[in-house]
ChimeraX commands (.cxc) that place a marker at each C-alpha (Angstrom):
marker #1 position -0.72,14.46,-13.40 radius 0.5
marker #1 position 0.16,12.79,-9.95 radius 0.5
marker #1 position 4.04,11.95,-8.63 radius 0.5
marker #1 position 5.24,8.64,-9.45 radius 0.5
marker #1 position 7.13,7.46,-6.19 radius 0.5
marker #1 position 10.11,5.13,-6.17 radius 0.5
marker #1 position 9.58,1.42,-6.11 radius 0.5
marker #1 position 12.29,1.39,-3.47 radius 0.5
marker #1 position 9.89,3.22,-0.91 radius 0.5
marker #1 position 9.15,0.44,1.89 radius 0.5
marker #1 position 6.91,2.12,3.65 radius 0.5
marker #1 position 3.93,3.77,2.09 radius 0.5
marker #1 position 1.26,6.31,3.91 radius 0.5
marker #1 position -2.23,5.73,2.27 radius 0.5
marker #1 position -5.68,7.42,2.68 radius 0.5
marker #1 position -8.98,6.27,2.57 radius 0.5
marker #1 position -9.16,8.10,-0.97 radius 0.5
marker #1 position -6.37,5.11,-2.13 radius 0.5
marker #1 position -9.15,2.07,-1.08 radius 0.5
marker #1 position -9.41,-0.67,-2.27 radius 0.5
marker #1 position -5.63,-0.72,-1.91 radius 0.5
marker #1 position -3.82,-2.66,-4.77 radius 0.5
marker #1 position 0.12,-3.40,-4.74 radius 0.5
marker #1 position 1.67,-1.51,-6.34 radius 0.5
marker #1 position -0.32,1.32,-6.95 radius 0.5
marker #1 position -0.63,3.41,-10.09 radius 0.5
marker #1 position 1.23,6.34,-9.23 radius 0.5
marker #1 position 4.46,4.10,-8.52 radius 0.5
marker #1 position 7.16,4.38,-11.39 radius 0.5
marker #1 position 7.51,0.10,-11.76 radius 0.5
marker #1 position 3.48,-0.31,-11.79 radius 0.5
marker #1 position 3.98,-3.69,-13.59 radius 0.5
marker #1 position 7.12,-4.93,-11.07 radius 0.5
marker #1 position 4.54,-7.86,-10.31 radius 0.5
marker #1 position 0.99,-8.95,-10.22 radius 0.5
marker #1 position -1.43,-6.73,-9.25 radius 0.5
marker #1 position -2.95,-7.99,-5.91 radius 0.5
marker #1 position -5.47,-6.18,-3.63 radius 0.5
marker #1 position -4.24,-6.00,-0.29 radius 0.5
marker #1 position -7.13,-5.89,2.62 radius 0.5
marker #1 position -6.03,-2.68,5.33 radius 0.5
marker #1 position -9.38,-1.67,7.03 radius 0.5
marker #1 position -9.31,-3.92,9.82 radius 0.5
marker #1 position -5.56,-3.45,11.12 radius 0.5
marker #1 position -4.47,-0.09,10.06 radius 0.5
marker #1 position -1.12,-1.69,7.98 radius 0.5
marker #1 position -0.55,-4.40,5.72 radius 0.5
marker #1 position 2.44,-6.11,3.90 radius 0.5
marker #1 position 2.58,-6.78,0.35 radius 0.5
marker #1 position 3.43,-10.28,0.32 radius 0.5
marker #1 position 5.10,-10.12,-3.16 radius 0.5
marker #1 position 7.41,-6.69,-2.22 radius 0.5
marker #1 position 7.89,-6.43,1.29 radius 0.5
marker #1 position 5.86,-2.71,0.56 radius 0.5
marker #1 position 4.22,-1.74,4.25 radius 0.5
marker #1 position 0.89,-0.12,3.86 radius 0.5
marker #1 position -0.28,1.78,6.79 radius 0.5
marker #1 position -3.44,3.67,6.64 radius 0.5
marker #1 position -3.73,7.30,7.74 radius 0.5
marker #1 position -5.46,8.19,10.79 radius 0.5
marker #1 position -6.19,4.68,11.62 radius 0.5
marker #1 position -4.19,2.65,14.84 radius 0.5
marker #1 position -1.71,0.30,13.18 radius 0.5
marker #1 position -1.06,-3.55,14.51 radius 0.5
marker #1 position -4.23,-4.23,15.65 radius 0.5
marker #1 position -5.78,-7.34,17.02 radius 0.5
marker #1 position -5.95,-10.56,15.81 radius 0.5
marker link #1:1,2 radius 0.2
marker link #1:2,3 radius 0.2
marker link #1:3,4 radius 0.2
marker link #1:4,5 radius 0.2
marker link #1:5,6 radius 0.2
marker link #1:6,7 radius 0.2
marker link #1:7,8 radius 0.2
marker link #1:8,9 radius 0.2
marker link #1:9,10 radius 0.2
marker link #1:10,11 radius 0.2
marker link #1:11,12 radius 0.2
marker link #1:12,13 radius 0.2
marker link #1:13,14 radius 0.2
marker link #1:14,15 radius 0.2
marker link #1:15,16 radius 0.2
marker link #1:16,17 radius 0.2
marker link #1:17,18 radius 0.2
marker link #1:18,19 radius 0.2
marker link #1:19,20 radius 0.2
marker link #1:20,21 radius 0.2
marker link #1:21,22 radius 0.2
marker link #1:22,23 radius 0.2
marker link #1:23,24 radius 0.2
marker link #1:24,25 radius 0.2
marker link #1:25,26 radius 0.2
marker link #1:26,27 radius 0.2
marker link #1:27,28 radius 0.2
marker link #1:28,29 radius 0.2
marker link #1:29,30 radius 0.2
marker link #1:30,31 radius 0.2
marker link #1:31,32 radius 0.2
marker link #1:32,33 radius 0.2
marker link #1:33,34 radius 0.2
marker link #1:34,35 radius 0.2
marker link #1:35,36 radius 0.2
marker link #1:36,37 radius 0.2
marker link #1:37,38 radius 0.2
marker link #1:38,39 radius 0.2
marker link #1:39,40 radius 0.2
marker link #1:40,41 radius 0.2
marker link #1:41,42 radius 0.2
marker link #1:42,43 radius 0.2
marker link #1:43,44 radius 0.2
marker link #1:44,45 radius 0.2
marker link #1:45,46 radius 0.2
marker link #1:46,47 radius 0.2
marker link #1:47,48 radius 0.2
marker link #1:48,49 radius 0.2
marker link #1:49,50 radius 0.2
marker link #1:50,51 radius 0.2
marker link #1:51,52 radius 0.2
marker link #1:52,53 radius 0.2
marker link #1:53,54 radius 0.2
marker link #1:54,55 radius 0.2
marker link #1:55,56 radius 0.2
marker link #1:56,57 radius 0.2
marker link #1:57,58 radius 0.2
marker link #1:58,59 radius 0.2
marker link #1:59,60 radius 0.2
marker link #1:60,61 radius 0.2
marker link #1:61,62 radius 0.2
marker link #1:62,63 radius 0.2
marker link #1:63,64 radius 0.2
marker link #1:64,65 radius 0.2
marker link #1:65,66 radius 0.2
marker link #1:66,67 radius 0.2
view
């Protein structure tokens, strides 16, 4: 059985094993705190959950990249 991490956890490492990304994610103890929605990371690196405030950032990819 996996960890359940904190809700409160603002900042949130993923891996390319977590894609698609969905907020919030399975493993997190509130996994009904709102709607699901699919967040799109690929192209940046990081993305915000506009319903949480919950920073993605993808591992071993540069973060804040170009418009």
């Amino acid at each position: 059985m996996s960890e359940l991490h904190d809700n409160t956890e603002r900042v949130i490492e993923i891996s390319d094993s977590d894609l698609p990304l969905h907020c919030p994610m399975d493993d997190q103890s509130d996994w009904n705190a709102h709607p699901r929605v699919y967040l799109s990371i690929e192209a940046r690196g990081e993305v915000l959950c506009p319903y949480c405030g919950t920073l993605y950032r993808l591992k071993g990819r540069p973060s804040g990249g170009r418009h």
